[in-house]
C-alpha positions as CSV (number, residue, x, y, z in Angstrom):
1,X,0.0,0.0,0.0
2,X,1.1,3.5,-1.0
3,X,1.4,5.9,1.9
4,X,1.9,9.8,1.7
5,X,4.3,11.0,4.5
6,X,3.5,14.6,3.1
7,X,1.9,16.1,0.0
8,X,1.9,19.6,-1.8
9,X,-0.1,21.9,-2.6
10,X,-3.8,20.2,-4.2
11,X,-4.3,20.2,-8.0
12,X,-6.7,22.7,-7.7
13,X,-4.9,25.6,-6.4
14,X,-2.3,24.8,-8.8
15,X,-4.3,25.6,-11.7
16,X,-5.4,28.0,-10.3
17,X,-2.4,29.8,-10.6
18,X,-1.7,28.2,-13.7
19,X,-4.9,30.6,-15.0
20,X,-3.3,33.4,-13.5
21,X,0.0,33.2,-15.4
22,X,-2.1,32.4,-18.5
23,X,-3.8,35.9,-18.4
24,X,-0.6,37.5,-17.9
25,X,1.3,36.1,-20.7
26,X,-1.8,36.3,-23.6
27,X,-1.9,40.3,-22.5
28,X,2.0,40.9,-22.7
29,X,1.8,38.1,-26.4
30,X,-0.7,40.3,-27.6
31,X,1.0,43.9,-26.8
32,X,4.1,42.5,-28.6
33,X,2.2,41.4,-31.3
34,X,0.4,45.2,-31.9
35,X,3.0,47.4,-30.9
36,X,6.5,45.6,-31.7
37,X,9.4,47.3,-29.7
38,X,7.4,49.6,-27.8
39,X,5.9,47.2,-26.0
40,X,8.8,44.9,-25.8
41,X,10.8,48.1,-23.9
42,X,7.4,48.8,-21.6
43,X,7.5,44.8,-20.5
44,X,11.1,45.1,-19.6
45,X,10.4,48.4,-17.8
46,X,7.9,46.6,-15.8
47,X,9.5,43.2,-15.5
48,X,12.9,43.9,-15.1
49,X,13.9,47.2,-14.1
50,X,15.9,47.6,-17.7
51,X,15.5,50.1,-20.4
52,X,18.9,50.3,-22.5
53,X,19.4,52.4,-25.9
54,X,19.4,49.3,-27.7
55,X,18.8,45.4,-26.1
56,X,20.9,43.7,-28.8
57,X,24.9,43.5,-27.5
58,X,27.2,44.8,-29.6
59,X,30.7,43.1,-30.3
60,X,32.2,45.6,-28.0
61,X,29.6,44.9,-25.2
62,X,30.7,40.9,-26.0
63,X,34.2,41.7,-25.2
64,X,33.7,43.8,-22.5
65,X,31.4,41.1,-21.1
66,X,34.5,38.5,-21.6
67,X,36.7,40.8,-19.7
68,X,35.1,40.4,-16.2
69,X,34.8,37.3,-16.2
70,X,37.9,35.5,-14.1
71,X,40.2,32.5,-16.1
72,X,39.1,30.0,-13.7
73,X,35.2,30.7,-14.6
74,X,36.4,31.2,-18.0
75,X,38.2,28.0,-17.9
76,X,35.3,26.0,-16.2
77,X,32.8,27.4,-18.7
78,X,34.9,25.7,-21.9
79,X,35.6,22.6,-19.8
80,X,31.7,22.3,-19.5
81,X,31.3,23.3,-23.3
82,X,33.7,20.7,-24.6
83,X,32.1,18.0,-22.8
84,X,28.4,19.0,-24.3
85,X,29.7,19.5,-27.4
86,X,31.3,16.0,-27.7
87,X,28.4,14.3,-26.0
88,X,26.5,16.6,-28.9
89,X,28.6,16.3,-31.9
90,X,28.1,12.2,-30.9
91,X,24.5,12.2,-31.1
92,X,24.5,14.2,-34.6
93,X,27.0,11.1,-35.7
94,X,24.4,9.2,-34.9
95,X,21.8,11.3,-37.1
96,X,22.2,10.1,-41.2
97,X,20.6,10.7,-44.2
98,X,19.4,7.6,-46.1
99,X,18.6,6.4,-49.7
100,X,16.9,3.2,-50.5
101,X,16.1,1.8,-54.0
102,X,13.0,0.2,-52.5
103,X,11.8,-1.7,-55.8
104,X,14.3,-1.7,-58.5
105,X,14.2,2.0,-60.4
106,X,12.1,3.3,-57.0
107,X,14.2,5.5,-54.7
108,X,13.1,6.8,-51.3
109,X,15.3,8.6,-49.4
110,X,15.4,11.6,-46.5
111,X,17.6,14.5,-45.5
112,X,18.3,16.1,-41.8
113,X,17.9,19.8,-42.9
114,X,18.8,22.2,-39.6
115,X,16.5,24.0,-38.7
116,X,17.4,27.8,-40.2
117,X,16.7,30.3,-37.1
118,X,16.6,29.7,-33.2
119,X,16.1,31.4,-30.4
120,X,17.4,30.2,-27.4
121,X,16.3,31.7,-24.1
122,X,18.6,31.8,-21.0
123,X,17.1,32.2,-17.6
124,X,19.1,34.9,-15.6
125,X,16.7,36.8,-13.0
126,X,17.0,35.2,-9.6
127,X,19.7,32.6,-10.7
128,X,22.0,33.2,-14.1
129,X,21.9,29.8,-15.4
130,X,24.9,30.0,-17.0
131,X,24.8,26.8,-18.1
132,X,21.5,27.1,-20.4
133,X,23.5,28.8,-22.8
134,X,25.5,26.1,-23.6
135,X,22.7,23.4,-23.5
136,X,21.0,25.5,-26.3
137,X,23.1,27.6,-28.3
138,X,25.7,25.0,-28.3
139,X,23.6,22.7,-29.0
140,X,22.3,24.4,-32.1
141,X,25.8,25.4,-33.5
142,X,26.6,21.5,-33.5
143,X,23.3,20.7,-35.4
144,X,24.7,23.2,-38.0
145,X,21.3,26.0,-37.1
146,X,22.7,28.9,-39.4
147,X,20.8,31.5,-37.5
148,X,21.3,31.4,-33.6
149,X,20.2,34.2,-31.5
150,X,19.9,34.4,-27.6
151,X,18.5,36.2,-24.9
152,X,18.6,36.5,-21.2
153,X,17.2,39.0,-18.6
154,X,19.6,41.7,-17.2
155,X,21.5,40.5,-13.6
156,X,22.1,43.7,-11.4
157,X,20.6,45.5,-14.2
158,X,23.4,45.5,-16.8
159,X,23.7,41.6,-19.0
160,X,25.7,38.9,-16.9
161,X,29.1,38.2,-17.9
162,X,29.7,35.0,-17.7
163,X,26.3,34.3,-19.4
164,X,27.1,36.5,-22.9
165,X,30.3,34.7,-22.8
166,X,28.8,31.5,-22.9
167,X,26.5,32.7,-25.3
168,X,29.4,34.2,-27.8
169,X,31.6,30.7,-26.8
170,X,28.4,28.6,-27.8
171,X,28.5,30.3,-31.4
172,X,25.4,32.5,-31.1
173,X,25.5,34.8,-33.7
174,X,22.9,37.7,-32.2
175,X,22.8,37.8,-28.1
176,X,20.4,40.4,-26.6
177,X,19.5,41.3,-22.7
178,X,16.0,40.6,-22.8
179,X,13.8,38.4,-20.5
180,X,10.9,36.7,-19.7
181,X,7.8,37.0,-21.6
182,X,9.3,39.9,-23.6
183,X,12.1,38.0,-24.4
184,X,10.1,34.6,-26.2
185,X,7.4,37.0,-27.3
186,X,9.6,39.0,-29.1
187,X,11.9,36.3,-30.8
188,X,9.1,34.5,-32.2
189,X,6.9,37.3,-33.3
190,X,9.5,39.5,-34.6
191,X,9.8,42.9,-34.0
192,X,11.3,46.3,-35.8
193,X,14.4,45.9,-34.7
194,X,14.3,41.6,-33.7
195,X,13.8,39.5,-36.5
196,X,11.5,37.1,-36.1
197,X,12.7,32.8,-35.7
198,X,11.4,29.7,-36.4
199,X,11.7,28.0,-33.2
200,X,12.6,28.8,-29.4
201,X,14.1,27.0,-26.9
202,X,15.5,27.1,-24.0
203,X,13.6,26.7,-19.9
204,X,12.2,29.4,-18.0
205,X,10.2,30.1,-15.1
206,X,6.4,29.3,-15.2
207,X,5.6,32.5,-17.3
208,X,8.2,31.9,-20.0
209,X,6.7,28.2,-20.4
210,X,3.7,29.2,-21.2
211,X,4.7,32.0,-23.1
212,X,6.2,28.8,-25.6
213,X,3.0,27.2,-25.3
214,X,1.0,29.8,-26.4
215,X,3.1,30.7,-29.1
216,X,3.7,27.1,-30.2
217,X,2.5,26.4,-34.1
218,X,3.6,30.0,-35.1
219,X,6.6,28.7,-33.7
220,X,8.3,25.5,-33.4
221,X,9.7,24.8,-29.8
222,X,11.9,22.3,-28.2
223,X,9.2,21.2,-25.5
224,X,7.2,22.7,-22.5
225,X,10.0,23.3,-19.9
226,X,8.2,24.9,-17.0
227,X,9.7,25.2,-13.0
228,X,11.7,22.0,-12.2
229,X,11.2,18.8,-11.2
230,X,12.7,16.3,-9.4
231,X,12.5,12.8,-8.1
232,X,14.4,10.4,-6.1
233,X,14.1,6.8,-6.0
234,X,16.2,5.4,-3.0
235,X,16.2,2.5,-0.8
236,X,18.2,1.7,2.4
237,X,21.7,1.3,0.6
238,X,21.7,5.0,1.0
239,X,21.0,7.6,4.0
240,X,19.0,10.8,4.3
241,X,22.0,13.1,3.8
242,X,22.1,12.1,0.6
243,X,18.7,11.9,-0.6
244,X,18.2,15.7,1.5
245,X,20.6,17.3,0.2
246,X,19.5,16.1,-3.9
247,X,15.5,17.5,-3.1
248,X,16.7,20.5,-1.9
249,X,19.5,21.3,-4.5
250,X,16.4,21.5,-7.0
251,X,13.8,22.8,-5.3
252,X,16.1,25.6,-4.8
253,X,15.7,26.9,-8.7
254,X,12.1,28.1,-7.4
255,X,8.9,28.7,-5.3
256,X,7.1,26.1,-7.1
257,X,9.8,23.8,-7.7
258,X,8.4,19.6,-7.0
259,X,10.7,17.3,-5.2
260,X,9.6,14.3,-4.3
261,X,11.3,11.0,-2.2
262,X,9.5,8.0,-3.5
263,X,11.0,5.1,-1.4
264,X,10.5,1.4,0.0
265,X,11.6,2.4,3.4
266,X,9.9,4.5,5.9
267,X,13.1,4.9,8.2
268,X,14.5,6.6,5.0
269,X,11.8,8.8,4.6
270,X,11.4,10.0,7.9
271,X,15.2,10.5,8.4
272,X,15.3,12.3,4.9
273,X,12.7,14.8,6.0
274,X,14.2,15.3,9.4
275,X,17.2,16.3,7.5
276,X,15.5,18.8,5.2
277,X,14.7,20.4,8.2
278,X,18.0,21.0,9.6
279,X,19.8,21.7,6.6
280,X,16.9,24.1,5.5
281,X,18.2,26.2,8.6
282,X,21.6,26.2,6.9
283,X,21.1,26.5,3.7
284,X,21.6,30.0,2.3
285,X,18.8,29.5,-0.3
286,X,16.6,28.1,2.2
287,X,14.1,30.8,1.5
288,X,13.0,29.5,-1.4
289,X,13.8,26.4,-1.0
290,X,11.8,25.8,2.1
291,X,9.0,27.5,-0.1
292,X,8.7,24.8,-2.8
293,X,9.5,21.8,-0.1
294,X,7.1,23.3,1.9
295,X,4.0,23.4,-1.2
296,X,5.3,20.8,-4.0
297,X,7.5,18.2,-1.4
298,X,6.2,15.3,-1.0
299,X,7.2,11.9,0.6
300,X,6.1,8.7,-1.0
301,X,6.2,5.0,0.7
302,X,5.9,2.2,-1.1
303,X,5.6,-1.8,-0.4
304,X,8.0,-2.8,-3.0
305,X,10.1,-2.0,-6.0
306,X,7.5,-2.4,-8.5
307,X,5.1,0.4,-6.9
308,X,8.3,2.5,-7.1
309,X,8.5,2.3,-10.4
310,X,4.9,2.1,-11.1
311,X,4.8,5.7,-9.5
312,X,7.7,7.2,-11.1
313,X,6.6,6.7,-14.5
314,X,3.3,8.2,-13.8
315,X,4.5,11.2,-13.0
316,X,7.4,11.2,-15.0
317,X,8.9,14.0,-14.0
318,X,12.1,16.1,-15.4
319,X,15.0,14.5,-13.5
320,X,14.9,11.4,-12.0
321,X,17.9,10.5,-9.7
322,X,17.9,6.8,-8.8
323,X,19.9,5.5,-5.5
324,X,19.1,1.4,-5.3
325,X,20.3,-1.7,-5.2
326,X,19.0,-2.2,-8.5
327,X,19.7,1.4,-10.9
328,X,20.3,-0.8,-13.6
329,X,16.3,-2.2,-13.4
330,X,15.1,1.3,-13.1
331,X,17.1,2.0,-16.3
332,X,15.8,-1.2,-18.1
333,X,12.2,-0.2,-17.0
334,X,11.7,3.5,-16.4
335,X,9.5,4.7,-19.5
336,X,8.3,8.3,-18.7
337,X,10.8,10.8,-17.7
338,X,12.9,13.6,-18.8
339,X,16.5,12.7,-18.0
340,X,18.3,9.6,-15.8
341,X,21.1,9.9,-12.9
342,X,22.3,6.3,-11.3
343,X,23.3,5.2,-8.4
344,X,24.7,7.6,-5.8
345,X,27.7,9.2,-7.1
346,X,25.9,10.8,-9.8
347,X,23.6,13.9,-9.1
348,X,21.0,16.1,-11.0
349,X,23.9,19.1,-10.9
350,X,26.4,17.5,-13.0
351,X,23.5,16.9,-15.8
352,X,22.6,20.5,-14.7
353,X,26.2,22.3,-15.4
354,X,29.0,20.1,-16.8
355,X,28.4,16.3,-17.4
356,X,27.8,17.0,-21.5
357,X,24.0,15.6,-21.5
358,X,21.3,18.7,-22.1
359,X,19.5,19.9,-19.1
360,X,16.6,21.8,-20.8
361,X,14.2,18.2,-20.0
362,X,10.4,17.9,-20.2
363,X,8.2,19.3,-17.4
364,X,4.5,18.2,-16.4
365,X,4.6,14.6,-17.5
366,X,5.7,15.9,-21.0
367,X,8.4,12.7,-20.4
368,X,5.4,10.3,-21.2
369,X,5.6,11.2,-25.2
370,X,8.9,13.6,-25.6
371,X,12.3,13.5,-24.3
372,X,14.7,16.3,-23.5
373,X,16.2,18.8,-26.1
374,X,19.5,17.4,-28.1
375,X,21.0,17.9,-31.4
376,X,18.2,15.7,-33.0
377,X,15.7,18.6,-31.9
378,X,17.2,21.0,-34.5
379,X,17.0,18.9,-37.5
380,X,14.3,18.3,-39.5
381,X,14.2,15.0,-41.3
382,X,12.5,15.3,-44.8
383,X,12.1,12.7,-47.3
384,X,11.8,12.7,-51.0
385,X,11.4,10.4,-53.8
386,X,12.6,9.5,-57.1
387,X,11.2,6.6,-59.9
388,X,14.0,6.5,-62.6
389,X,12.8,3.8,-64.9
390,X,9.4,4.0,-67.2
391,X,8.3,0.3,-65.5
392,X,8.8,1.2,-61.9
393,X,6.7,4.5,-63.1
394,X,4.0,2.3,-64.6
395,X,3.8,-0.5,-61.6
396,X,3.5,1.9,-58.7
397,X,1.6,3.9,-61.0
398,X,-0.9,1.0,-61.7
399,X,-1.8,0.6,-57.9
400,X,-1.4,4.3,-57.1
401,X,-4.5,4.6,-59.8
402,X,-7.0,1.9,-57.8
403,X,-5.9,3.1,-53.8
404,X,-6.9,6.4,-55.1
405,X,-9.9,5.2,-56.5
406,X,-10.8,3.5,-53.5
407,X,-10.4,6.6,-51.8
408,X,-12.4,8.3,-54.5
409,X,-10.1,11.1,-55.6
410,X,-10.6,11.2,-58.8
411,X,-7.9,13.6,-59.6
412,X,-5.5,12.1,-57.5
413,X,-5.8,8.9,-59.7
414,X,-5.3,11.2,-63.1
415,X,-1.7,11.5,-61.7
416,X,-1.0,8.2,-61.6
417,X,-2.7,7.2,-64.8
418,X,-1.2,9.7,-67.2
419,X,2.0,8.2,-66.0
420,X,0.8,4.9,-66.8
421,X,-0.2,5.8,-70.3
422,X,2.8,7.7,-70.8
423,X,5.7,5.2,-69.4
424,X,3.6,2.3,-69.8
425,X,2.0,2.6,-73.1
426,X,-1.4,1.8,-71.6
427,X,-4.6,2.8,-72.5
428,X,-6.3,4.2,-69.2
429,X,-9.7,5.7,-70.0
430,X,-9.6,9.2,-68.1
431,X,-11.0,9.0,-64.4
432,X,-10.7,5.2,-64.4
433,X,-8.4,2.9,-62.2
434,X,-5.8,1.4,-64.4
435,X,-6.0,-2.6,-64.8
């Protein structure tokens, strides 16, 4: 039997602050939509505090940028780069373009074809998540995008450092200080002075994902990646430190950040949430840490292994950090979640900053039918077709005629036959399938 040792806040308030954000981002869509770069400068007024002469960086402000920031953050920053990029550069190995001759003179083939322009947003309010930049920007270069542009919000009101030179090292080729809703809004519906791309990515806080949502279909974008999630799975081969000290390190990106301990053992769980509350009076983020424990923690006891897992993948959320006897089963049988850590040496940090896999991961059981972004994400794979030889035009011509017949397109079947009676030599009376 399943037992709750504590739960968050109810579904209901939830949405209704869902609702909320909703309202707010289909006002601020709409004013960028009307008014173009006024508005876009009135949101960062009102957002941010910021209201430069221009928000696009030039090449000096990029190498003023690069200036402050000190060689060993400078050197850590390329060490994480290099290691996303090879990870990357794998995966896009792994990515070919095909050609079949599927019937002899019929040939089928398909192309990955990059997509042309992305913008990549970089959260940098609260926390400058340096390391977004490289999990999209990079990410894009690799995949061969030849348009990259990115944006973050000012830090201290001026654009961070470290996060522009992550940006420039990633290979964007347009970086602007711009956040939040302003920021997505203005990337994908184009402005005066912005112009407009054909997909965003990137995560965000609550407003920025649904600012993606709404603007997805005008748009392409990577997938919804709202406030994060995570998840341990532990048993008794590891202690409460452990699994305190992982819930906490995530539920400090925000107030409505869900960690949740699902576990076989209640000694575990109880010791785990005695720790949280120690270490909460430690921690120097506690404020809003203790904030999302408080209304999205939640403790989960199960009988066995198999309700572990059977909870897991129901709510298949972003990161899943597994601490067993058994990581290797979880891998085998874990079906719905953004991204996998094993065993206890591992942690959702090194995914988050340096380890080389992306960290922009699905959100809100989006794990159930997408996974996280990666090269494959900027590629489009488009086929196309070729019949070289006047019998492969009349065979698949021949069957092409009576399927769309079947269907009753009449005109559809006119395509085929005029082939027929052209390569084949057959008489096909007009609107009739061929024999």
């Amino acid at each position: 039997m399943t037992e709750y040792l504590k739960r968050g806040k109810p579904e209901d308030e939830r949405a209704e602050d869902d609702a909320k954000v909703r309202e707010v981002v289909e006002a601020a869509l709409k004013e960028i939509e009307t008014r173009g770069d006024a508005a876009v400068r009135e949101l960062s007024t009102r957002f941010d505090n910021y209201t430069p002469e221009a928000f696009r960086l030039t090449d000096a402000d990029i190498e003023t940028a690069q200036s402050r920031v000190s060689k060993r953050d400078l050197e850590d920053i390329k060490f994480a780069q290099a290691q996303i990029r090879r990870f990357a550069e794998a995966q896009r190995a792994s990515m070919t373009d095909i050609e079949v001759e599927t019937l002899p003179g019929v040939i089928l083939g398909h192309k990955n074809i990059p997509v042309q322009s992305v913008g990549c947003y970089v959260p940098g309010g609260k926390f400058p998540m340096v390391a977004s930049a490289h999990m999209s920007v990079l990410t894009a270069s690799v995949a061969g995008v030849p348009r990259i542009i990115a944006s973050a919000p000012p830090n201290n009101g001026e654009p961070h450092p470290a996060i522009v030179t992550a940006m420039h090292l990633g290979g964007a080729h347009e970086i602007y200080c711009l956040g939040g809703i302003q920021a997505v809004g203005a990337m994908a519906l184009g402005t005066e002075s912005i112009e407009a791309v054909h997909m965003l990515v990137g995560p965000g806080n609550a407003f920025v994902a649904e600012a993606k949502r709404q603007l997805f279909g005008r748009v392409g974008i990577d997938l919804f990646a709202g406030p994060t999630e995570t998840m341990i799975i532990a048993d008794e081969t590891v202690d409460a430190e452990l699994c305190a000290t992982d819930l906490l390190g995530q539920a400090e990106h925000g107030y409505n950040s869900p960690a949740v301990l699902i576990t076989n053992s209640r000694s575990l769980a109880e010791a785990t949430m005695a720790e949280i509350e120690r270490l909460l009076k430690i921690l120097p983020t506690a404020e809003t840490a203790a904030a999302s424990w408080r209304d999205y923690g939640e403790v989960i006891v199960c009988d066995n292994y198999d309700q572990m897992l059977d909870i897991a993948n129901e709510l298949a959320f972003e990161h899943v950090q597994v601490m067993t006897d058994r990581d290797d089963w979880f891998l085998d049988n874990m079906t719905s979640y953004g991204a996998l850590f094993l065993g206890p040496r591992t942690n959702v940090s090194n995914g988050d900053k340096v380890i080389g896999t992306n960290h922009t991961l699905p959100t809100r059981k989006a794990g159930r039918y997408t996974g996280g972004l990666w090269v494959g994400k900027f590629l489009k794979t488009h086929s196309y077709q070729r019949i070289l030889t006047d019998e492969a035009a009349t065979q698949v011509g021949e069957v092409c005629s009576r399927l769309c017949l079947l269907e009753g397109f009449v005109g559809h079947a006119e395509q085929a036959n005029v082939r027929v009676r052209r390569y084949g030599g057959k008489n096909v009376p007009y609107g009739e399938a061929a024999e």
